[in-house]
BALOBA-1460 file (C-alpha; in Angstrom, 3 decimals):
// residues 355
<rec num="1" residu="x" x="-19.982" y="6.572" z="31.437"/>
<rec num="2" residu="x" x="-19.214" y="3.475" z="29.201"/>
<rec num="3" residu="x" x="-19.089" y="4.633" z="25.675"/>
<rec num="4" residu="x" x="-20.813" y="2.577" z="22.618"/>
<rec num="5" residu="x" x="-20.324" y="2.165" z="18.924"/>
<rec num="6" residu="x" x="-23.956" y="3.589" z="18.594"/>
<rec num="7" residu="x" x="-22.830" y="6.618" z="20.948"/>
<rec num="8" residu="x" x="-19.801" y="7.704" z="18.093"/>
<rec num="9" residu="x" x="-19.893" y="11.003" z="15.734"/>
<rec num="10" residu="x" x="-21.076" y="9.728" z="12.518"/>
<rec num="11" residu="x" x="-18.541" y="11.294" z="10.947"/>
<rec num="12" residu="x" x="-16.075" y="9.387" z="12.808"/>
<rec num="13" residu="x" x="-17.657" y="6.299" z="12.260"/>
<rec num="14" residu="x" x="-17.494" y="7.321" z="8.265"/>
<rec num="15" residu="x" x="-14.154" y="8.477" z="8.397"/>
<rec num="16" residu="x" x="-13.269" y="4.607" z="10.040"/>
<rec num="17" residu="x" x="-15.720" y="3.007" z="7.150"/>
<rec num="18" residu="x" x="-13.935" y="4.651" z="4.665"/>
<rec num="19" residu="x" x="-10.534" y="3.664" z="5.803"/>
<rec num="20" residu="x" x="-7.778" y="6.424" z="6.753"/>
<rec num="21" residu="x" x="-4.092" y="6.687" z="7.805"/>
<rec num="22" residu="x" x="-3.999" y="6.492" z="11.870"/>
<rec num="23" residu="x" x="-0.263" y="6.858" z="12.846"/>
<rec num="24" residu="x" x="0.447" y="4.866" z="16.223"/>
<rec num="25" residu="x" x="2.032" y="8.021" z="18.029"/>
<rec num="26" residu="x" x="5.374" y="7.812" z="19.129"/>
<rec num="27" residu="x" x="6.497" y="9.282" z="22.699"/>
<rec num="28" residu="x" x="8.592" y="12.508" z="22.770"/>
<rec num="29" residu="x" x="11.511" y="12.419" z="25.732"/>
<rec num="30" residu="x" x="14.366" y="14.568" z="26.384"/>
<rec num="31" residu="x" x="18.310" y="13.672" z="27.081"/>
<rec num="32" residu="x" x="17.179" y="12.659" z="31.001"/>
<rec num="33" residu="x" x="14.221" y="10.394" z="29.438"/>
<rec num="34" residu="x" x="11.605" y="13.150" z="30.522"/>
<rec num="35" residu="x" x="8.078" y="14.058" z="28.968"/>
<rec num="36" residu="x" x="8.735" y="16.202" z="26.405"/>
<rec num="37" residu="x" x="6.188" y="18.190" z="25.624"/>
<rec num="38" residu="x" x="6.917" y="20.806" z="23.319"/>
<rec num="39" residu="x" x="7.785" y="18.094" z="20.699"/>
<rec num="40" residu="x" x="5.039" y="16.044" z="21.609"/>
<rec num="41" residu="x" x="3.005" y="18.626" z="21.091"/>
<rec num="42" residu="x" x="4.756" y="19.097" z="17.190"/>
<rec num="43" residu="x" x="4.566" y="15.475" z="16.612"/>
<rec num="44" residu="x" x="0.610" y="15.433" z="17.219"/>
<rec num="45" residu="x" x="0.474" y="18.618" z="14.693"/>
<rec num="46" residu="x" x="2.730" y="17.344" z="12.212"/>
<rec num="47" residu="x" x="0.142" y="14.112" z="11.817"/>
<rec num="48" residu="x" x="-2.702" y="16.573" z="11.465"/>
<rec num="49" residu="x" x="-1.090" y="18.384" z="9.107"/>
<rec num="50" residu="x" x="0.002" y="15.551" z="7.163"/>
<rec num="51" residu="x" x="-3.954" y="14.590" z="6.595"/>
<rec num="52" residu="x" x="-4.363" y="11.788" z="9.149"/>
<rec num="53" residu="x" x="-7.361" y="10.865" z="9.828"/>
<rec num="54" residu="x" x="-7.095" y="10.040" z="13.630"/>
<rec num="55" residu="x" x="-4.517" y="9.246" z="16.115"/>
<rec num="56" residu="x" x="-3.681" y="5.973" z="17.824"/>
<rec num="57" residu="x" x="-2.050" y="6.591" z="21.738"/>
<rec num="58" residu="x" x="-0.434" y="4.327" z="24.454"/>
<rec num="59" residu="x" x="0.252" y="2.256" z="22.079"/>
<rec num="60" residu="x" x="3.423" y="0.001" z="21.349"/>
<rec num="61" residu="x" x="4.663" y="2.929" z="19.381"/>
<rec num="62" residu="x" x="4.105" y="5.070" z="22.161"/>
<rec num="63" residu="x" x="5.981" y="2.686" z="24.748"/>
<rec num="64" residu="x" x="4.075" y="0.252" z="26.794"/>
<rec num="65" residu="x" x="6.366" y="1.563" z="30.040"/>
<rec num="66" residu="x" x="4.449" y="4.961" z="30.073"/>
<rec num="67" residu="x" x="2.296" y="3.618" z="32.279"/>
<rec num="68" residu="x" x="5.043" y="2.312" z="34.843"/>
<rec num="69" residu="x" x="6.206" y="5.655" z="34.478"/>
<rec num="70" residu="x" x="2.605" y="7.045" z="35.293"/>
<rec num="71" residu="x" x="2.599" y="8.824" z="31.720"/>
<rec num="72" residu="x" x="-0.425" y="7.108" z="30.626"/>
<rec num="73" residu="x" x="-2.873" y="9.731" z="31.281"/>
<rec num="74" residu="x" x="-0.821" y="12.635" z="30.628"/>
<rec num="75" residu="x" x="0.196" y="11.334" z="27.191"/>
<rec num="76" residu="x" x="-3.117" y="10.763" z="25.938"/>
<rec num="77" residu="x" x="-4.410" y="13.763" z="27.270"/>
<rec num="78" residu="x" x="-2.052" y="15.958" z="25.302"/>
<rec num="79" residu="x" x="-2.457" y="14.192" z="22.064"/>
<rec num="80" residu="x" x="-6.048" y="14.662" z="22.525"/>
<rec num="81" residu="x" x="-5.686" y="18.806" z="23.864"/>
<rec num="82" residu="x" x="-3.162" y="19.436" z="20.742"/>
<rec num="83" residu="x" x="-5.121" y="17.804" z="18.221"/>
<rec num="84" residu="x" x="-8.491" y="19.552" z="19.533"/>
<rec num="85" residu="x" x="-6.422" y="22.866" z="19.238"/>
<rec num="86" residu="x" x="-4.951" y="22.168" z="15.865"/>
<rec num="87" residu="x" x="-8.350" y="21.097" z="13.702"/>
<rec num="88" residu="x" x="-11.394" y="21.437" z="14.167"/>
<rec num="89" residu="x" x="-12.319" y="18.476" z="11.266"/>
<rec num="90" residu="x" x="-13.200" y="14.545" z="12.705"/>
<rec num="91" residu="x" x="-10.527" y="12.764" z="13.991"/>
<rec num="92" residu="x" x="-10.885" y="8.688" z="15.029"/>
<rec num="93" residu="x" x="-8.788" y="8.569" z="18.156"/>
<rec num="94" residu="x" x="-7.984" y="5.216" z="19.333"/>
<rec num="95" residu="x" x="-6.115" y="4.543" z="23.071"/>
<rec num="96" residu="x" x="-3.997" y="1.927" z="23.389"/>
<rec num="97" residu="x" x="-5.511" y="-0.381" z="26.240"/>
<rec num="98" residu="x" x="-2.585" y="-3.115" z="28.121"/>
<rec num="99" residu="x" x="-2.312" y="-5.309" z="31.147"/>
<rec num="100" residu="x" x="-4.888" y="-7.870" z="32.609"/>
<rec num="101" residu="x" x="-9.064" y="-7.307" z="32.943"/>
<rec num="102" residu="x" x="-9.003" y="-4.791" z="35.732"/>
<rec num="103" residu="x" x="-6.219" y="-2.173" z="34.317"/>
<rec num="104" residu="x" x="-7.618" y="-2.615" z="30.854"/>
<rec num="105" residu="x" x="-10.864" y="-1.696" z="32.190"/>
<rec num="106" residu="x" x="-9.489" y="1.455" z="34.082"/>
<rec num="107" residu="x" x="-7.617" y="2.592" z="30.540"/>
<rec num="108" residu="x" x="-10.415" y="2.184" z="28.848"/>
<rec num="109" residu="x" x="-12.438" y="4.716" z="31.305"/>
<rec num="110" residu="x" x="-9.355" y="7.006" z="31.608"/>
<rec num="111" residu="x" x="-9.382" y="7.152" z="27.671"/>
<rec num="112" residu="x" x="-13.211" y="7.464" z="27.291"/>
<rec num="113" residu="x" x="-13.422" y="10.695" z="29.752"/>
<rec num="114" residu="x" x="-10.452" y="12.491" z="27.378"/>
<rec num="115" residu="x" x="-13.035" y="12.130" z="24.339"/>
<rec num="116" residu="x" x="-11.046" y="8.773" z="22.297"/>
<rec num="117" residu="x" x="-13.564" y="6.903" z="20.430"/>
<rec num="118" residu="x" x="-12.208" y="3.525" z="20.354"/>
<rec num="119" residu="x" x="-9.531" y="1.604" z="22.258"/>
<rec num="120" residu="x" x="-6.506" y="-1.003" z="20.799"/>
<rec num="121" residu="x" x="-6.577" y="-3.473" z="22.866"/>
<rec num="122" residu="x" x="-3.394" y="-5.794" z="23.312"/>
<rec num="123" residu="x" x="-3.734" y="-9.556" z="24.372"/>
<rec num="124" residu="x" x="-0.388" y="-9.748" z="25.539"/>
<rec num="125" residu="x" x="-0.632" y="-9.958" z="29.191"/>
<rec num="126" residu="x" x="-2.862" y="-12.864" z="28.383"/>
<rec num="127" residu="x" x="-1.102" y="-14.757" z="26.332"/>
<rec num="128" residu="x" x="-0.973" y="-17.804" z="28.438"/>
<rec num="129" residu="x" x="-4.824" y="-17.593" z="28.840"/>
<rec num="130" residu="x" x="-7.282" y="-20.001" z="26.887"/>
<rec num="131" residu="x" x="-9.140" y="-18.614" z="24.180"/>
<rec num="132" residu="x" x="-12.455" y="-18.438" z="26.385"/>
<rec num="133" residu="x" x="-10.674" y="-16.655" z="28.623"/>
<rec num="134" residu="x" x="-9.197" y="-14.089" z="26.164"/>
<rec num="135" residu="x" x="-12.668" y="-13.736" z="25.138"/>
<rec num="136" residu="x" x="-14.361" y="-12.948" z="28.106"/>
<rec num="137" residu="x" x="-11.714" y="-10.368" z="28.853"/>
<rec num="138" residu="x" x="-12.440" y="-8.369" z="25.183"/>
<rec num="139" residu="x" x="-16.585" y="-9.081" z="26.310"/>
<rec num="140" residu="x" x="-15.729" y="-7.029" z="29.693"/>
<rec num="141" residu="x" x="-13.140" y="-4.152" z="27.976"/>
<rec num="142" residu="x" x="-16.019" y="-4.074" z="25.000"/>
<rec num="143" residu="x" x="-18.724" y="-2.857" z="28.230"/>
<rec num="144" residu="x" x="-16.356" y="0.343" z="28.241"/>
<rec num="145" residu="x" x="-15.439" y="1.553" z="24.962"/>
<rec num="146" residu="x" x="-15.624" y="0.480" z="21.698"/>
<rec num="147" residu="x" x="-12.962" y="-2.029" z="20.438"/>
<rec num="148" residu="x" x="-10.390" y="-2.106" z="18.123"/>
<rec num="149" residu="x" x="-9.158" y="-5.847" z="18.306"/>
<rec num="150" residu="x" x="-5.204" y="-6.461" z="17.959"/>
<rec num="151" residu="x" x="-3.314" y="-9.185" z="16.317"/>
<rec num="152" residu="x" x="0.031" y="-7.774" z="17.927"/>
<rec num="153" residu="x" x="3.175" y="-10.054" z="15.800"/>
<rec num="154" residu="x" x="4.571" y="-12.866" z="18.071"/>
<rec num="155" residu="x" x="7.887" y="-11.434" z="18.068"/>
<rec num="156" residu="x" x="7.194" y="-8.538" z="20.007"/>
<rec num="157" residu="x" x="4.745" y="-10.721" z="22.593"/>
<rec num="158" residu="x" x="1.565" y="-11.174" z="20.942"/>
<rec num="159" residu="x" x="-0.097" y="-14.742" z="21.115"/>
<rec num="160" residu="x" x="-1.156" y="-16.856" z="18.189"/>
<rec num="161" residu="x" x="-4.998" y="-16.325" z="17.803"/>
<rec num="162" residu="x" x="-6.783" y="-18.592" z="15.631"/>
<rec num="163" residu="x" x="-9.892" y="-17.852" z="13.269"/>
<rec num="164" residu="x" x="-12.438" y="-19.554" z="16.412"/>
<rec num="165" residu="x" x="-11.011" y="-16.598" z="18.549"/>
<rec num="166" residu="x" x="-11.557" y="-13.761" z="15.514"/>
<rec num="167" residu="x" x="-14.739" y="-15.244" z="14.629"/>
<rec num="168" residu="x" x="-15.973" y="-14.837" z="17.925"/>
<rec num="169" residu="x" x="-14.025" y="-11.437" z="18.963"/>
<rec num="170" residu="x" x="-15.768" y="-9.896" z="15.854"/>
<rec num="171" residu="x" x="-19.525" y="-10.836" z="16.948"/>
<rec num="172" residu="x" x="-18.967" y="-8.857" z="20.302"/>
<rec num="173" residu="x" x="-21.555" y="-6.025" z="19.451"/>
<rec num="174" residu="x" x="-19.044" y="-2.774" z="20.570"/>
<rec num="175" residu="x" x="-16.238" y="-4.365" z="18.677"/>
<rec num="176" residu="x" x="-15.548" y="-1.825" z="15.900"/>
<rec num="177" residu="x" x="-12.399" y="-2.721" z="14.362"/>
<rec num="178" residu="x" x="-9.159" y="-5.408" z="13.841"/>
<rec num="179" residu="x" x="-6.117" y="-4.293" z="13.550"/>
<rec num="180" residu="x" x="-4.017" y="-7.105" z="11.805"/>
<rec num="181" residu="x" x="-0.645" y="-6.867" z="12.656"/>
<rec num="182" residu="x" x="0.322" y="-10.404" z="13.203"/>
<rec num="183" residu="x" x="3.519" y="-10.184" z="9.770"/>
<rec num="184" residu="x" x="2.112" y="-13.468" z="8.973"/>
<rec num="185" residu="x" x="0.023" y="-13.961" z="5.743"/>
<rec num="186" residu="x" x="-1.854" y="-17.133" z="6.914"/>
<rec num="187" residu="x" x="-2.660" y="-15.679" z="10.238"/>
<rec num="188" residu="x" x="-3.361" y="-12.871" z="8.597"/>
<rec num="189" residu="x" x="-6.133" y="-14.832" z="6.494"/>
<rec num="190" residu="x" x="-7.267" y="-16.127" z="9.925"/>
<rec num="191" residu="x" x="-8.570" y="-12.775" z="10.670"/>
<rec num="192" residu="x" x="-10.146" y="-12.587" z="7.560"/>
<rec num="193" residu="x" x="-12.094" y="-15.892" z="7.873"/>
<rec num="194" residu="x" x="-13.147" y="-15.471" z="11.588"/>
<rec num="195" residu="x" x="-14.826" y="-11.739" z="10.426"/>
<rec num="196" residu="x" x="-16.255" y="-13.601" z="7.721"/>
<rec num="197" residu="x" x="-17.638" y="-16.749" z="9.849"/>
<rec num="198" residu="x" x="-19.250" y="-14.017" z="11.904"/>
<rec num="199" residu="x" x="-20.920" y="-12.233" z="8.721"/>
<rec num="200" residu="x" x="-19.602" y="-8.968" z="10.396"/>
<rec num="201" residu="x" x="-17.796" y="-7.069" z="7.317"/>
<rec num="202" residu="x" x="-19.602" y="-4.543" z="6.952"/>
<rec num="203" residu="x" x="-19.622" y="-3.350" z="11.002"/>
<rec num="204" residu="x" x="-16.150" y="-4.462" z="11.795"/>
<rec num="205" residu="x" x="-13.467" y="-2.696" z="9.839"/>
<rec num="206" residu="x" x="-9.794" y="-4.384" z="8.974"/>
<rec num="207" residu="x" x="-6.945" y="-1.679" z="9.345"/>
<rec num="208" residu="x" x="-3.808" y="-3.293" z="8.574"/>
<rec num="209" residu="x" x="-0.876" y="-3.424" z="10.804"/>
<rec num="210" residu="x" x="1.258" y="-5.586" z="8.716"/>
<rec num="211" residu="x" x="4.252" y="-3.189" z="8.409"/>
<rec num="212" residu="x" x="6.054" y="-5.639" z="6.253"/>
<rec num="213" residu="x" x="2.846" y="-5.724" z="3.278"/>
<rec num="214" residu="x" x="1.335" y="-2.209" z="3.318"/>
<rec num="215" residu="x" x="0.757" y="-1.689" z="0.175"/>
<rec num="216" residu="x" x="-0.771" y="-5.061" z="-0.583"/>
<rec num="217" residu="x" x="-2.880" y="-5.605" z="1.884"/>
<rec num="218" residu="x" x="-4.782" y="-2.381" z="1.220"/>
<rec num="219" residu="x" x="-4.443" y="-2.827" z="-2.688"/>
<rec num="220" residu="x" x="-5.758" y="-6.502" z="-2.899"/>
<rec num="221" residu="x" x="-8.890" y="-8.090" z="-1.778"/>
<rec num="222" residu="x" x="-9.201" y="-11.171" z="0.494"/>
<rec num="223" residu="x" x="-11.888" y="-13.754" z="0.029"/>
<rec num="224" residu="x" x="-13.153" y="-16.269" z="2.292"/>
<rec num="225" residu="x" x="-15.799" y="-18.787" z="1.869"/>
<rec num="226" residu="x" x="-19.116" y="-18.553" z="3.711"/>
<rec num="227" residu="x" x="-22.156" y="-20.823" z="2.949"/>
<rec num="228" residu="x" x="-20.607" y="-22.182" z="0.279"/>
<rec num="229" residu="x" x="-20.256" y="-19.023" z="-1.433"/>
<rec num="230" residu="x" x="-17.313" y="-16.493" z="-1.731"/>
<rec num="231" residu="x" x="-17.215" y="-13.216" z="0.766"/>
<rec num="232" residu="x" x="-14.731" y="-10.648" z="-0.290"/>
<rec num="233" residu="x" x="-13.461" y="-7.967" z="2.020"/>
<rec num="234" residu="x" x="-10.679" y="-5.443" z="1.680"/>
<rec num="235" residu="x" x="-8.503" y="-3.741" z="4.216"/>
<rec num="236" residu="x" x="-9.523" y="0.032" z="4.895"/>
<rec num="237" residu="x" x="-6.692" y="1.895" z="5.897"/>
<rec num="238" residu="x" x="-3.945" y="1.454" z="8.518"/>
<rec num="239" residu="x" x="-3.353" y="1.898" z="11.875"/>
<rec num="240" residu="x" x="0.388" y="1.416" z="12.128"/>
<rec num="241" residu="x" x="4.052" y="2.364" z="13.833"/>
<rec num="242" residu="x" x="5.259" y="2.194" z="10.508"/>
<rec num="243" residu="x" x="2.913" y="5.607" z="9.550"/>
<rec num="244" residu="x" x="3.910" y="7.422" z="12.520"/>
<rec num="245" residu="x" x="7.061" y="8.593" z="9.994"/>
<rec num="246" residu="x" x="6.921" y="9.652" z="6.506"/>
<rec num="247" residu="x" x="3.057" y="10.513" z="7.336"/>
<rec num="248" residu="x" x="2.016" y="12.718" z="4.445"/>
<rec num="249" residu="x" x="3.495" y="10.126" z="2.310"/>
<rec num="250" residu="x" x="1.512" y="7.611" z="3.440"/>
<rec num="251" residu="x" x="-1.710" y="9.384" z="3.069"/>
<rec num="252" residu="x" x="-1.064" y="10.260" z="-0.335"/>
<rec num="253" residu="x" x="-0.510" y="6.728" z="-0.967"/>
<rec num="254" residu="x" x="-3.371" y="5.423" z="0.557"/>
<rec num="255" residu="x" x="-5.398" y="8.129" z="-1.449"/>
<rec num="256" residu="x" x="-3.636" y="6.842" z="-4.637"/>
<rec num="257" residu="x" x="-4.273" y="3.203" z="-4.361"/>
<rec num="258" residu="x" x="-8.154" y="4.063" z="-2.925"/>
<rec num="259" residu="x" x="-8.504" y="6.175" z="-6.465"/>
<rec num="260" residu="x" x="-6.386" y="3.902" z="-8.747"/>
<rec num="261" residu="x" x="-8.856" y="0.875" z="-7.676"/>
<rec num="262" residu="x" x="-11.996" y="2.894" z="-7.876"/>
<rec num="263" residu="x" x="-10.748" y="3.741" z="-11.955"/>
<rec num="264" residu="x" x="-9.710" y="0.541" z="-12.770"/>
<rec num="265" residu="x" x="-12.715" y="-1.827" z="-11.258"/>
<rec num="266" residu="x" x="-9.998" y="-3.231" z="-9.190"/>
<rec num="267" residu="x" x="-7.164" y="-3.852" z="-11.267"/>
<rec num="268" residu="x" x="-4.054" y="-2.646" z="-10.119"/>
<rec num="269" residu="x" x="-1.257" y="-1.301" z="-12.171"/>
<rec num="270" residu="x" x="2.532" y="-3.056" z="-11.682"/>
<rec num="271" residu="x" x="4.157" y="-0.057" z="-10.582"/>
<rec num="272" residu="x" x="1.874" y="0.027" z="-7.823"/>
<rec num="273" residu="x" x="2.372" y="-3.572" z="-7.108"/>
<rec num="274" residu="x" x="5.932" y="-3.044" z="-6.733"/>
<rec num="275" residu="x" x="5.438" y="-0.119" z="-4.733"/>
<rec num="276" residu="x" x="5.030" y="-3.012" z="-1.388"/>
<rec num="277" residu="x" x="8.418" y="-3.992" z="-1.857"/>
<rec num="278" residu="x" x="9.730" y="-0.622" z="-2.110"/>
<rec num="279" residu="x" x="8.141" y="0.721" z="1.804"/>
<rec num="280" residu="x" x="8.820" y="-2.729" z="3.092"/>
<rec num="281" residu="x" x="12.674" y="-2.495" z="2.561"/>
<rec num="282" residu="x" x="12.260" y="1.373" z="4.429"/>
<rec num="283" residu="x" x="10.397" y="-0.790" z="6.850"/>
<rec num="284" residu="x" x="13.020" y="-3.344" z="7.473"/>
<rec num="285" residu="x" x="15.286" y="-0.356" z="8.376"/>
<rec num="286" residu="x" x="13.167" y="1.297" z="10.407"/>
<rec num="287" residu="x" x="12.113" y="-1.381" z="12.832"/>
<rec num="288" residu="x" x="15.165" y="-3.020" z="12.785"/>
<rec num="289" residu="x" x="14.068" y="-6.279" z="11.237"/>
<rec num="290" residu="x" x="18.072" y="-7.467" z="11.021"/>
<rec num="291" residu="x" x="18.001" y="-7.658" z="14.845"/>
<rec num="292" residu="x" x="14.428" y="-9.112" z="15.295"/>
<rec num="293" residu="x" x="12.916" y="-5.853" z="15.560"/>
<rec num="294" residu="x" x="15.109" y="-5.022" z="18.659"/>
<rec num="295" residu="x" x="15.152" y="-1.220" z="17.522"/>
<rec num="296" residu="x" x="11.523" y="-1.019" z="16.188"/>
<rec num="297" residu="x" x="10.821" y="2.167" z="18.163"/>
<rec num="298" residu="x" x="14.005" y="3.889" z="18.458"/>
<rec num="299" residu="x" x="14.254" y="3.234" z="14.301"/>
<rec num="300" residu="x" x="11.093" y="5.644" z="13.647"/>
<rec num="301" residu="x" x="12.539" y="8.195" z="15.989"/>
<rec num="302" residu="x" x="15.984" y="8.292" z="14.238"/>
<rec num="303" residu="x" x="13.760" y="9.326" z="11.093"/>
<rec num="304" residu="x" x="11.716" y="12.161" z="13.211"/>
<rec num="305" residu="x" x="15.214" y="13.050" z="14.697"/>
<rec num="306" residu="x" x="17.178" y="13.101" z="10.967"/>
<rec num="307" residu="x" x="13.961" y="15.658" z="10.365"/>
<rec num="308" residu="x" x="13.809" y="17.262" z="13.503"/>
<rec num="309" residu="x" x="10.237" y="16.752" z="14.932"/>
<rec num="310" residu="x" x="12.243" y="14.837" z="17.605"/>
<rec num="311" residu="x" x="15.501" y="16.068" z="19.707"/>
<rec num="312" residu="x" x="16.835" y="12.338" z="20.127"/>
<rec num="313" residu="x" x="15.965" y="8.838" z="20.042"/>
<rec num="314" residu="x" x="15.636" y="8.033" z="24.105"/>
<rec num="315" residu="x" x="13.371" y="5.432" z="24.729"/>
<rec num="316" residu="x" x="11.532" y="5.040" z="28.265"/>
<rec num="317" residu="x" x="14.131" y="1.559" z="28.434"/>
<rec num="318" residu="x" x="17.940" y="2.784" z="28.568"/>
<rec num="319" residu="x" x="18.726" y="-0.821" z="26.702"/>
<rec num="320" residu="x" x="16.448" y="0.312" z="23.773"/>
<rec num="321" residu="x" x="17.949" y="2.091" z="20.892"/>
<rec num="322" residu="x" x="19.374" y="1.458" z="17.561"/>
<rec num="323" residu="x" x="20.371" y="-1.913" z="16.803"/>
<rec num="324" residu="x" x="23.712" y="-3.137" z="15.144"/>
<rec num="325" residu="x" x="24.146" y="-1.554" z="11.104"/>
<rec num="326" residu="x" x="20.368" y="-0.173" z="12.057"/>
<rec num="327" residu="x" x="21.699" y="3.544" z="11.445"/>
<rec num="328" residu="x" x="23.435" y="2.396" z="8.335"/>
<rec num="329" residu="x" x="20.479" y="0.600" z="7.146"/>
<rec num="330" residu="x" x="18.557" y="4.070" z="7.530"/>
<rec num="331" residu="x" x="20.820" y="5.644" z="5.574"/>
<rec num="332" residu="x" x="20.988" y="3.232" z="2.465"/>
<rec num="333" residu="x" x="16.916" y="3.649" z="2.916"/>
<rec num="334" residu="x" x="16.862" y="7.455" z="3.058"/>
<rec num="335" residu="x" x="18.616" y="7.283" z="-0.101"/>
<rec num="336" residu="x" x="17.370" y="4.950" z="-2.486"/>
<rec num="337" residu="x" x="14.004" y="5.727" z="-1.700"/>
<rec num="338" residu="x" x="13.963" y="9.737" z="-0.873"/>
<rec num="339" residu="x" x="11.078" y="10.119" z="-2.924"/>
<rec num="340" residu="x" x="8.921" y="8.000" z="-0.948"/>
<rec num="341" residu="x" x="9.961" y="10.422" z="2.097"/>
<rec num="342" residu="x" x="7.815" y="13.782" z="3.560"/>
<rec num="343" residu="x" x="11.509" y="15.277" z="4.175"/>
<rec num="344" residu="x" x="10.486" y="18.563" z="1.958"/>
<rec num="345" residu="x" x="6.924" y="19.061" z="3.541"/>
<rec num="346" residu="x" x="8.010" y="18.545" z="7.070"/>
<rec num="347" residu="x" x="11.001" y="21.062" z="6.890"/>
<rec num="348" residu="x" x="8.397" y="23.254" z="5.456"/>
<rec num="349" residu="x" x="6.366" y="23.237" z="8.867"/>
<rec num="350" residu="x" x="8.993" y="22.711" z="11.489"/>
<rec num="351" residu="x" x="9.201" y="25.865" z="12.702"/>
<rec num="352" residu="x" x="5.454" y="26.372" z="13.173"/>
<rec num="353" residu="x" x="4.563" y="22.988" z="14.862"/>
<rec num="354" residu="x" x="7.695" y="23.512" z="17.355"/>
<rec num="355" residu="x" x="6.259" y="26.969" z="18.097"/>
């Protein structure tokens, strides 16, 4: 049955208000480019662990190609069995929905009968489509599940959506969320504006995806002009690729920025200003930003590897792995900024989440 903001735990729905850390969940293979499941299995209990506070599946993190490789299913379904078996306390899980009306549709009822709460849906296969058209798509994807909208970056095949299409993608009533990954500071505010035009702030939530501002956009508020008068909004956590490494790290530091606003009445201390710059250079290694992100994917399993949630770095794709000086880039990272890793807390665990 089609599944409706209205029809969501209330604690889940909190837990989303509130903002939390959802790592985009990267795909486990072995040496033939097989399913792993044991370390799939450690990956998914490894976020728990870490204190996420929900999950986000078949997403670009997770490889678009599972589904030509009929994974789809199966890899939600064990991210959703592992977590259910590892915690008992609310998690938002959110299934990454691809491909024209008709597949989208089908993902969305595939991830709605595993128990996900919320789909990401990418605009990619669309992006020669008119903005009418994108918009009736999200209006027939939104009768299924409830929406996270998805401002994927350009560079990795997103389209350029303007504030008309946010303004009206946020006033679809089972639209629950934006995830603004666009790496772009005036699209960025483009999002911003739209939810504002649509005076829907307080029902749709912004979860960044800008890997390359983090910090920032969850420190600083955003204002936008409505009726003549100012609106402010602020980003509530972060659903990102970026998170799917260095996870307990990242929750910590969305906890300290949450608390160090809350003490301060929103002013924000330098040190934690300058903490941006400091996870977007580990960013730049990790997705490979020297090479135009070619090793985006294969960079956040080269950090699970180095710890050993992961066995290798095999992507679905043979020609996707590291890209040129990416390794070396990932060491000069690891190193200057070791104290911004979860190194110590994962080799802590290791042994029971591989278990």
């Amino acid at each position: 049955m089609p599944l409706n903001r209205s029809d969501l735990p209330q604690d889940v729905l909190q837990l989303l208000a509130d903002g939390t850390v959802i790592p985009a969940h990267p795909l486990a293979l072995d040496a033939r480019r097989q399913f792993d499941r044991r370390r799939q299995r450690a990956l998914t209990r490894y976020y728990v662990d870490a204190g996420a506070g929900g999950l986000a599946v078949g997403v670009h993190t997770t490889q678009f190609a599972i589904r030509e490789h009929g994974l789809y299913e199966r890899v939600l379904a064990a991210a959703m069995e592992d977590r259910l078996a590892w915690t008992s306390r609310p998690m938002a899980m959110v299934a990454g929905l691809c491909g024209r009306t008709e597949q989208a549709r089908k993902e969305a009822r595939i991830a709605v009968g595993l128990g996900y709460h919320a789909g990401l849906l990418s605009l990619a296969a669309l992006s020669s489509a008119s903005e009418d058209e994108m918009i009736a798509h999200c209006e027939q994807v939104a009768q299924e599940i409830p929406l996270v909208g998805f401002y994927l970056q350009t560079a990795v095949g997103g389209p350029t959506l303007p504030h008309s299409f946010w303004r009206r993608f946020a006033s679809i009533p089972n639209a629950l969320a934006i995830k603004v990954a666009p790496f772009h500071r005036y699209r960025t505010l483009d999002v911003v504006r739209g939810l504002v035009d649509a005076g829907a702030e307080e029902r749709v939530y912004l979860y960044t995806g800008n890997d390359d501002h983090i910090v920032l956009d969850l420190a600083l508020p955003f204002t936008a002009m409505r009726d003549g008068q100012p609106v402010t909004v602020r980003f509530r956590g972060g659903l990102l690729g970026h998170w799917s490494v260095w996870t307990a790290s990242a929750v910590r530091q969305l906890r300290m920025i949450k608390s160090t606003i809350a003490a301060n009445g929103g002013s924000l201390p330098p040190e934690l200003l300058a903490l941006d710059s400091r996870v977007t250079d580990c960013n730049a290694a990790f997705f490979d930003v020297r090479n135009d992100f070619h090793g985006c994917i294969a960079g956040c399993h080269e950090v699970l590897r180095r710890q050993g949630l992961l066995e290798g770095i095999w992507c679905l794709d043979p020609q996707e792995g590291l890209g040129k000086g990416q390794a070396e880039e990932i060491d000069r990272v690891l190193r200057q900024h070791a104290d911004l890793s979860d190194d110590a807390f994962v080799q802590a665990n290791l042994q029971r989440w591989l278990a």
